[in-house]
BALO-504414 format. One record per residue: residue in one letter; z negated, y, x negated of N, C-alpha, C in turn; residue number from 0. Coordinates in steps of 0.05 Angstrom, whole numbers, plus 5000, padded with zeros to 4 digits. Each point is the difference from the previous one (the first is absolute). Last residue first. Example, Ala and Ser with C-alpha at 12.3 -4.5 7.8 and 13.67 -1.06 7.14 Angstrom:
BEGIN
+------+------+------+------+------+------+------+------+------+------+-----+
| rest |  npz |  npy |  npx | capz | capy | capx |  cpz |  cpy |  cpx |  nr |
+------+------+------+------+------+------+------+------+------+------+-----+
|    S | 4858 | 4955 | 4743 | 4999 | 5024 | 4984 | 4986 | 5022 | 5015 |   1 |
|    A | 5001 | 4885 | 4994 | 5000 | 5024 | 5018 | 5000 | 5024 | 4982 |   0 |
+------+------+------+------+------+------+------+------+------+------+-----+
REM end
This chain:
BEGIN
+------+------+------+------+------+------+------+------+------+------+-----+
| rest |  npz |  npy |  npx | capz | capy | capx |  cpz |  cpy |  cpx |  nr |
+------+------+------+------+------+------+------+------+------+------+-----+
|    X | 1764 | 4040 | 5259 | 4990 | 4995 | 4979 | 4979 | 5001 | 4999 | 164 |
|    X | 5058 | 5025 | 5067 | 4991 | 4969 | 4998 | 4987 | 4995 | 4971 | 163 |
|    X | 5060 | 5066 | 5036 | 4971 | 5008 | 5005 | 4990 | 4982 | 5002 | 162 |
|    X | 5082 | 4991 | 4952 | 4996 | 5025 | 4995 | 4968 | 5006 | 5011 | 161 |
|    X | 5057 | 4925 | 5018 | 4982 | 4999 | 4972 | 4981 | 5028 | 4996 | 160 |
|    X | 5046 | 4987 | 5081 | 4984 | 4983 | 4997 | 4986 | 4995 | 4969 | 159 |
|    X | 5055 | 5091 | 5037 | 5012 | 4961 | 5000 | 4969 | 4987 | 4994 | 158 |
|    X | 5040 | 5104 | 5033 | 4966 | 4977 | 4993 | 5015 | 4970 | 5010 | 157 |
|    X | 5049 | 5099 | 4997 | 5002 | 4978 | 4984 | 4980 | 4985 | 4993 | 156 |
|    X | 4970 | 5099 | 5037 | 5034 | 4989 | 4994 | 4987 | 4967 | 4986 | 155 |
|    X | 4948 | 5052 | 5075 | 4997 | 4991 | 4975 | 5026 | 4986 | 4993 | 154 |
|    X | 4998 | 5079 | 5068 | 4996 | 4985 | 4994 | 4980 | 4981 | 4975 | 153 |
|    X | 5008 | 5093 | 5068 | 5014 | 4992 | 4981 | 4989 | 4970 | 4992 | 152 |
|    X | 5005 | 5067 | 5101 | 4989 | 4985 | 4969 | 5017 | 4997 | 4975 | 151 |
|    X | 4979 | 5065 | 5094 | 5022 | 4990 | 4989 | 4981 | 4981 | 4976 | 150 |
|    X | 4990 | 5047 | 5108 | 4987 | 4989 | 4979 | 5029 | 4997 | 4979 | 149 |
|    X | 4959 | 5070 | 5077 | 5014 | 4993 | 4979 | 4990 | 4971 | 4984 | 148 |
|    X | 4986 | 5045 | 5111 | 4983 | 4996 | 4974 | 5026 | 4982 | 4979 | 147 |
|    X | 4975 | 5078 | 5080 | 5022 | 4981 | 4999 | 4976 | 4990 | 4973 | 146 |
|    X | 4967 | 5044 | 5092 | 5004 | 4996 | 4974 | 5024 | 4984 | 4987 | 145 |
|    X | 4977 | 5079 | 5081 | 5015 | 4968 | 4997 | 4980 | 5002 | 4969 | 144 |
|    X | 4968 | 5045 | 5106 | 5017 | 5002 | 4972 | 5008 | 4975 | 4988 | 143 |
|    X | 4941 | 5057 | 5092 | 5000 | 4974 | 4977 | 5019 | 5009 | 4970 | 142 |
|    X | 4975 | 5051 | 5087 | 5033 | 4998 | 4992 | 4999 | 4981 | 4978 | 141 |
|    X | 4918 | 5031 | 5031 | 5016 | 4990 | 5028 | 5030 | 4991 | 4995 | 140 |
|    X | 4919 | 4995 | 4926 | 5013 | 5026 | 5010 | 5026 | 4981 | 5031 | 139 |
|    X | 4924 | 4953 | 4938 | 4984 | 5025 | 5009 | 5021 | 5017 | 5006 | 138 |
|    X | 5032 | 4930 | 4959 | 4988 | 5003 | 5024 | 4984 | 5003 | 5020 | 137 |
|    X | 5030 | 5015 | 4907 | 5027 | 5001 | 5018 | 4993 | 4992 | 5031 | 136 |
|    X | 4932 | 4994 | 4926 | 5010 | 5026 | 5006 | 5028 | 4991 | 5019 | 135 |
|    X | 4980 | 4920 | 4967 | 4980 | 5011 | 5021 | 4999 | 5025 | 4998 | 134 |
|    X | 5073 | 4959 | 4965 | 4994 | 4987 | 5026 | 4981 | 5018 | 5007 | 133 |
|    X | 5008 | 5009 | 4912 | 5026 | 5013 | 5013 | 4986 | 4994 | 5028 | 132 |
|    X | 4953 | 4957 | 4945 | 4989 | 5031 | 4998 | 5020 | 5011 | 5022 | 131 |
|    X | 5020 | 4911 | 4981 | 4981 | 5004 | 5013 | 4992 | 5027 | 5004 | 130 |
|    X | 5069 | 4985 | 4942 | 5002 | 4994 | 5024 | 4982 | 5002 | 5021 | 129 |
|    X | 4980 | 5005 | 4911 | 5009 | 5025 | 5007 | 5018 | 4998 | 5031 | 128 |
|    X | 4954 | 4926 | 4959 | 4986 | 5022 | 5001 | 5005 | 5021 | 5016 | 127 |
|    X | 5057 | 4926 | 4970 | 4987 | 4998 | 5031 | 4976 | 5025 | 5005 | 126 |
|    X | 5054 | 5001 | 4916 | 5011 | 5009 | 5021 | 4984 | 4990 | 5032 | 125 |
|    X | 4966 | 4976 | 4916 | 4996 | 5035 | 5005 | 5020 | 5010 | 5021 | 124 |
|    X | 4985 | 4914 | 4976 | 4977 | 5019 | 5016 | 5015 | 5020 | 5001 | 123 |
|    X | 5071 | 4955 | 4960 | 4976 | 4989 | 5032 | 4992 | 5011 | 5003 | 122 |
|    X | 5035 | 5036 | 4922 | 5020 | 4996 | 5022 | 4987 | 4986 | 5021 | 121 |
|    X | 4943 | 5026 | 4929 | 5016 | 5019 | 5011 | 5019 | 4997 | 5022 | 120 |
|    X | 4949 | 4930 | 4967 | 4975 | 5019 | 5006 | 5022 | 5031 | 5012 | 119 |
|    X | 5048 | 4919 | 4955 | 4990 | 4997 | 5027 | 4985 | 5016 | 5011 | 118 |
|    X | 5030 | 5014 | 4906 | 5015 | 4998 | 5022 | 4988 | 5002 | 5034 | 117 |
|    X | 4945 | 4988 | 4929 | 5006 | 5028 | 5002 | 5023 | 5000 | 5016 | 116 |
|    X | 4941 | 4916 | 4967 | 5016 | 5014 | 5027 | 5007 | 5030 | 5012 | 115 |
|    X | 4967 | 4920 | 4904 | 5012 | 5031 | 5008 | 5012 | 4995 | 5032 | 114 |
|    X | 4939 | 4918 | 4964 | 5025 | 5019 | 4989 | 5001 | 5016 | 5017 | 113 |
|    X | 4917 | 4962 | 4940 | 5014 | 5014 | 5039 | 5031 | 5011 | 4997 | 112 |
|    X | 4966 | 4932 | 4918 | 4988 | 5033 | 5007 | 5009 | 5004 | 5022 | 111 |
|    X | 4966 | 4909 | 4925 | 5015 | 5014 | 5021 | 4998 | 5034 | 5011 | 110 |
|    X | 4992 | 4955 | 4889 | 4984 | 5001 | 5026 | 5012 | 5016 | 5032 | 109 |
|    X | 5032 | 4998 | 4903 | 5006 | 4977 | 5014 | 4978 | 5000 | 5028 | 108 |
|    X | 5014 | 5074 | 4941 | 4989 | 4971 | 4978 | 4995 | 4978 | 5015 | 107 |
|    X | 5051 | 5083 | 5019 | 4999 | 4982 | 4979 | 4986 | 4989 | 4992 | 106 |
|    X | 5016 | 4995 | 5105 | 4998 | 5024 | 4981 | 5007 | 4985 | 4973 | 105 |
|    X | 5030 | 4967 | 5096 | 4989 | 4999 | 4975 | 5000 | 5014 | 4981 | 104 |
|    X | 5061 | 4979 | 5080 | 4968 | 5011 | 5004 | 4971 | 4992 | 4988 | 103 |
|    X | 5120 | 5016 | 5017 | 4974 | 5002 | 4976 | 4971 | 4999 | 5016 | 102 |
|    X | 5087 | 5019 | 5055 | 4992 | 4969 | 4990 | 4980 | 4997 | 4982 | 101 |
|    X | 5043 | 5081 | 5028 | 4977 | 4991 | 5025 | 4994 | 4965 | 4993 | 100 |
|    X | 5016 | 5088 | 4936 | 5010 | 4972 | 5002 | 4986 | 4989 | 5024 |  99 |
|    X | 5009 | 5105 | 5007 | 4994 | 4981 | 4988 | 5010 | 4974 | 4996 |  98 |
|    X | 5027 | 5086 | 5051 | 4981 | 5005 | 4977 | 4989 | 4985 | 4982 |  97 |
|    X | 5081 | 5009 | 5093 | 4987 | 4988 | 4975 | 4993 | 5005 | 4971 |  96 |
|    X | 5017 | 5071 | 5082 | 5008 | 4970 | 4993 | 4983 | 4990 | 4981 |  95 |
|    X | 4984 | 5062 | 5091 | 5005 | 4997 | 4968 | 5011 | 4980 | 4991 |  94 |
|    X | 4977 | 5073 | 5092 | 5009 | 4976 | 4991 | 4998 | 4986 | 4966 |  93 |
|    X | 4992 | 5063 | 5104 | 4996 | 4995 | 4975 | 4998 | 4970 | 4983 |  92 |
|    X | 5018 | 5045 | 5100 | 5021 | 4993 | 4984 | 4993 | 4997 | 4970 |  91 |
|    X | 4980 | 5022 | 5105 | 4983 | 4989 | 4985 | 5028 | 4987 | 4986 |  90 |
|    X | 4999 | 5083 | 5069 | 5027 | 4976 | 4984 | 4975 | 4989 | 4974 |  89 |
|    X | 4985 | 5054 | 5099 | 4977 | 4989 | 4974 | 5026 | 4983 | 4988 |  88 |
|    X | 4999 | 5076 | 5088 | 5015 | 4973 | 4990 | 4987 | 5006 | 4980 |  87 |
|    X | 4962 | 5066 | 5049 | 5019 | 4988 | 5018 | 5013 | 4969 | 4991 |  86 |
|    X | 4907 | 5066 | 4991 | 5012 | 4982 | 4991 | 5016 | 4995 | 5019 |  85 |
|    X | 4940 | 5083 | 4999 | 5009 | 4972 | 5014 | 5017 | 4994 | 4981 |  84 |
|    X | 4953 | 5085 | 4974 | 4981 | 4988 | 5036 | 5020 | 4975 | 5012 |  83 |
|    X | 5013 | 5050 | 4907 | 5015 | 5007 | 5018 | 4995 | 4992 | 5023 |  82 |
|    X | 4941 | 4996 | 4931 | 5017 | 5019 | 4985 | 5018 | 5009 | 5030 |  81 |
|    X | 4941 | 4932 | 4993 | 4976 | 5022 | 5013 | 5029 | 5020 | 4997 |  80 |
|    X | 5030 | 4913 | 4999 | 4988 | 5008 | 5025 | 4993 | 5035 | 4992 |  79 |
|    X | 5022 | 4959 | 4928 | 5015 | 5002 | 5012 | 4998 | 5015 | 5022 |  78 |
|    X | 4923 | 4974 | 4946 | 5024 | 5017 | 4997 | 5017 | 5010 | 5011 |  77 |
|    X | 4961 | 4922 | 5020 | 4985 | 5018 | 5005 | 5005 | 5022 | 5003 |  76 |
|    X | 5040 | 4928 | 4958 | 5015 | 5004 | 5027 | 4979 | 5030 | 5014 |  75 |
|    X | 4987 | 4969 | 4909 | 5032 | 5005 | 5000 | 5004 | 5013 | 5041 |  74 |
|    X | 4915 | 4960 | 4967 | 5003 | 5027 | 4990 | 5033 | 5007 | 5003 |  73 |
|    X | 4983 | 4914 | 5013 | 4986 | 5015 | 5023 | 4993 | 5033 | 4999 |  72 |
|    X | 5037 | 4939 | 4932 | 5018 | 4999 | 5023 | 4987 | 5022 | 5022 |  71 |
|    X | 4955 | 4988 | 4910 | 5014 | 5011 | 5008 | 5028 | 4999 | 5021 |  70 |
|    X | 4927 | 4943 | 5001 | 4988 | 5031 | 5004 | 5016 | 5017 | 4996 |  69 |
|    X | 5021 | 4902 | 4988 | 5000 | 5013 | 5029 | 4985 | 5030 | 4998 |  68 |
|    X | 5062 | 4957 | 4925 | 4969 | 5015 | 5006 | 5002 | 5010 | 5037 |  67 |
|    X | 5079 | 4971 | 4947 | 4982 | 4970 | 4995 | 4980 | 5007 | 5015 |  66 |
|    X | 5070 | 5065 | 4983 | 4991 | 4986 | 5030 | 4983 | 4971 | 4994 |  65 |
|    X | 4996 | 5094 | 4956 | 4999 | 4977 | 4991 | 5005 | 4980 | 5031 |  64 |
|    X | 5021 | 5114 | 4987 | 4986 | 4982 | 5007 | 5005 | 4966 | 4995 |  63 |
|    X | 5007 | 5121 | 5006 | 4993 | 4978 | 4974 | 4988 | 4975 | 5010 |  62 |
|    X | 5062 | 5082 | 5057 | 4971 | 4990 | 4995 | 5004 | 4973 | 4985 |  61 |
|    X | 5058 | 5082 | 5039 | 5001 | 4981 | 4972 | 4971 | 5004 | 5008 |  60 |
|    X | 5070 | 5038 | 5064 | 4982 | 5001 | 4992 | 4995 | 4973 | 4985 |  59 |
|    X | 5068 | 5078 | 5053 | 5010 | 4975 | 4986 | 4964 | 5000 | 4982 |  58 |
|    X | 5055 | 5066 | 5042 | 4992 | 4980 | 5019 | 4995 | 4969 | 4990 |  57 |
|    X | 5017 | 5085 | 4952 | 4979 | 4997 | 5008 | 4999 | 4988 | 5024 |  56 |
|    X | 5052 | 4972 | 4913 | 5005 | 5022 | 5027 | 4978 | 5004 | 5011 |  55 |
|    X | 4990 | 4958 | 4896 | 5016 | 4986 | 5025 | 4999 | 5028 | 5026 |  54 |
|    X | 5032 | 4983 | 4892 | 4976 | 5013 | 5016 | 5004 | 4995 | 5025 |  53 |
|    X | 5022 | 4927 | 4921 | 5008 | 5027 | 5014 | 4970 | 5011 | 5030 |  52 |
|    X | 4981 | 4921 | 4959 | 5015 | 5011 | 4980 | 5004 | 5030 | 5001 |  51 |
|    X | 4929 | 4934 | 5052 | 5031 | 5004 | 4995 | 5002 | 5023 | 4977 |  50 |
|    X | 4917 | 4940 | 4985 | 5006 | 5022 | 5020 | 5032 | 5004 | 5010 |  49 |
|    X | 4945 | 4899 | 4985 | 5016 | 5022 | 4995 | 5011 | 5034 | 5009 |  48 |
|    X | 4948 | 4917 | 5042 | 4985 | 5009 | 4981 | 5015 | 5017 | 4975 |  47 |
|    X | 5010 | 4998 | 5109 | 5017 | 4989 | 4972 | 4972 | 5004 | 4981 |  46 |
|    X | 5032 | 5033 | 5101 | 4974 | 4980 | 5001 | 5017 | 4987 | 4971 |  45 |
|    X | 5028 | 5084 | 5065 | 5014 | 4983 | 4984 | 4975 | 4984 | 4979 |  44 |
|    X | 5028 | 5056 | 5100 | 4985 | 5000 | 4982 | 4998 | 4975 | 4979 |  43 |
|    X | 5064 | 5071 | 5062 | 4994 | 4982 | 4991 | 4983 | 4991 | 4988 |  42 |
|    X | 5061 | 5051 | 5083 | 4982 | 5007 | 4974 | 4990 | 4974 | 4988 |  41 |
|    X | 5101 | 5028 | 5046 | 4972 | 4988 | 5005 | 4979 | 5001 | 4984 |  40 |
|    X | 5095 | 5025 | 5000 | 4985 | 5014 | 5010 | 4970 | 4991 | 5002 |  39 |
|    X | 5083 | 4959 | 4959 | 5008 | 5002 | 5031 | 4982 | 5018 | 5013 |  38 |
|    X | 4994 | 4995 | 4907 | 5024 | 5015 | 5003 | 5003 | 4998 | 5026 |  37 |
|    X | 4932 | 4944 | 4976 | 4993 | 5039 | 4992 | 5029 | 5015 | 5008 |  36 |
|    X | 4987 | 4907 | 4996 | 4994 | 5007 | 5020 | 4996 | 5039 | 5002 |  35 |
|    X | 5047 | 4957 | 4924 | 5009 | 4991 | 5036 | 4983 | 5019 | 5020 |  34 |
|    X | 4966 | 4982 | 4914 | 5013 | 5028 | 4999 | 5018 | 5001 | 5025 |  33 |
|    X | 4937 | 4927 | 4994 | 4993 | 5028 | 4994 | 5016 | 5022 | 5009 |  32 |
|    X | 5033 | 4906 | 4976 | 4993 | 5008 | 5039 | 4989 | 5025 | 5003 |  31 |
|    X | 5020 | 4979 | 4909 | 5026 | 5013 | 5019 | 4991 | 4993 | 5025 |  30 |
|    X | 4922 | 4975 | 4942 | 5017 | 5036 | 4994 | 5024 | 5009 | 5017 |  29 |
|    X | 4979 | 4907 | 5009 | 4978 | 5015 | 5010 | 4996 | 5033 | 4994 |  28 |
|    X | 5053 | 4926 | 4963 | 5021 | 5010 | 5029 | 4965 | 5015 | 5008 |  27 |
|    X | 4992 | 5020 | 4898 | 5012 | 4972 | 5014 | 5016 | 5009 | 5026 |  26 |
|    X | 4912 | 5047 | 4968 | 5027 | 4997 | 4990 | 5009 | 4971 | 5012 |  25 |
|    X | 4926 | 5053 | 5037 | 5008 | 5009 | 4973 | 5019 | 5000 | 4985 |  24 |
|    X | 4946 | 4961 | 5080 | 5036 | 5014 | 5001 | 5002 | 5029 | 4986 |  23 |
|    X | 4939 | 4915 | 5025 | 5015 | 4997 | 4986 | 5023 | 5020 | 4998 |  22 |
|    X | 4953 | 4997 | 5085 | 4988 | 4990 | 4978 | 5026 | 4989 | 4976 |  21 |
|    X | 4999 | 5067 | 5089 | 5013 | 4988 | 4994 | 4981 | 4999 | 4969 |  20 |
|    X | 4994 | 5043 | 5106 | 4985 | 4992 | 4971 | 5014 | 4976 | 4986 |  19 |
|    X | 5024 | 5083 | 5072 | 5006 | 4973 | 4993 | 4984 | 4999 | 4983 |  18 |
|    X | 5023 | 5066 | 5086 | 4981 | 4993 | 4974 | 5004 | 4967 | 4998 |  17 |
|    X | 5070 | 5076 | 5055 | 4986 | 4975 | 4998 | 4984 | 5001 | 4974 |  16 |
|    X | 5072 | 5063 | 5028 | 4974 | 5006 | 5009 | 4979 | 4978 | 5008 |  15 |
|    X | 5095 | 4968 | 4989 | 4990 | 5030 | 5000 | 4971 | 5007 | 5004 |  14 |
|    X | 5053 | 4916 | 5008 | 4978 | 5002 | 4983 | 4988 | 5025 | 4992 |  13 |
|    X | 5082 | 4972 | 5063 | 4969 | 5000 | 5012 | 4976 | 4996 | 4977 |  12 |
|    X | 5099 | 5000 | 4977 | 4983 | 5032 | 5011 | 4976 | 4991 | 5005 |  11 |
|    X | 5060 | 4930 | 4975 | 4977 | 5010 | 4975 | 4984 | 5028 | 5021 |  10 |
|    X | 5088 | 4961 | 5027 | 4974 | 4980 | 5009 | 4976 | 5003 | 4986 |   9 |
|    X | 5080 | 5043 | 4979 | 4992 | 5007 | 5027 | 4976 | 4984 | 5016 |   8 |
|    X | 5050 | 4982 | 4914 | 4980 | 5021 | 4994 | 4994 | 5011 | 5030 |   7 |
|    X | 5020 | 4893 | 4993 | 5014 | 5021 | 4993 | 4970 | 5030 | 5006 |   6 |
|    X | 5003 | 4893 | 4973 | 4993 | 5010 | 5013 | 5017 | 5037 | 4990 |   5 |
|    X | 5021 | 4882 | 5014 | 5018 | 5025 | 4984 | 4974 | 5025 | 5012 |   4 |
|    X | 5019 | 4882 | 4972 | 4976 | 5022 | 5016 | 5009 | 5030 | 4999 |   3 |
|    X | 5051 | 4894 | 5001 | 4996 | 5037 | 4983 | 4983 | 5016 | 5020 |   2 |
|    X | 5018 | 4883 | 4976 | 4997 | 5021 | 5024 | 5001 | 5027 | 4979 |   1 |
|    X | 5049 | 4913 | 4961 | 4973 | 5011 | 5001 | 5001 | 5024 | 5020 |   0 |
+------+------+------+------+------+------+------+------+------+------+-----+
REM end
């Protein structure tokens, strides 16, 4: 298997960089946080969780649902008005599994929408926030990056009896 190796000399150019990083309350989205804060860069951090610890004052918490394009667009707005550019957007929020994605029957047997709380956060809300990223980023001569996170979780063990009933 190849090795990707990135070393701490290749991190400087984040100095004095604005990042908006969604999801980074906890998880690798708290340690890209605290990353980016220790290489210098300011941050603004898009969670519907507050952080925990007190954060530095380069470092800004806005309350935000990435399901809700209003609050995406309030996240980047923010951003902009707080520090006048966006440099990199790590679209990284995420959840796991909240429901039976197989049930889709209440109790008294009548059908019900199954749940895409997954999908609403990890798709839209990342093409959302991609999009948002893209278009502030170029409105500035020096553009910028987005990276975008995905991770899943599964449905363990679906044999045929099991969602076939």
């Amino acid at each position: 298997m190849a090795e990707f190796v990135i070393k701490d000399e290749d991190l400087v150019s984040l100095k004095s960089k604005v990042v908006i990083v969604t999801g980074g309350s906890s998880g690798i989205g708290l340690a890209t946080v605290k990353l980016l804060l220790s290489l210098g860069a300011s941050v603004v951090s898009g969670d519907l969780t507050e952080p925990v610890e007190s954060p530095p004052p380069a470092f800004l918490f806005v309350k935000t649902n990435v399901t809700s394009w209003e609050d995406l667009c309030a996240l980047f707005k923010k951003a902009k008005e707080q520090y006048g550019r966006i440099d990199y957007v790590f679209a990284n929020a995420g959840v796991g599994p909240r429901a039976n994605y197989l049930a889709i029957e209440n109790e008294k047997g009548d059908l019900i929408e199954p749940n895409t709380l997954a999908l609403d956060v990890m798709l839209n809300g990342t093409i959302n926030t991609a999009c948002l990223g893209v278009h502030y980023m170029k409105q500035q001569p020096e553009g910028g990056s987005v990276v975008l996170m995905c991770s899943s979780t599964g449905l363990q063990s679906l044999r045929a009896p099991d969602y076939c009933k």
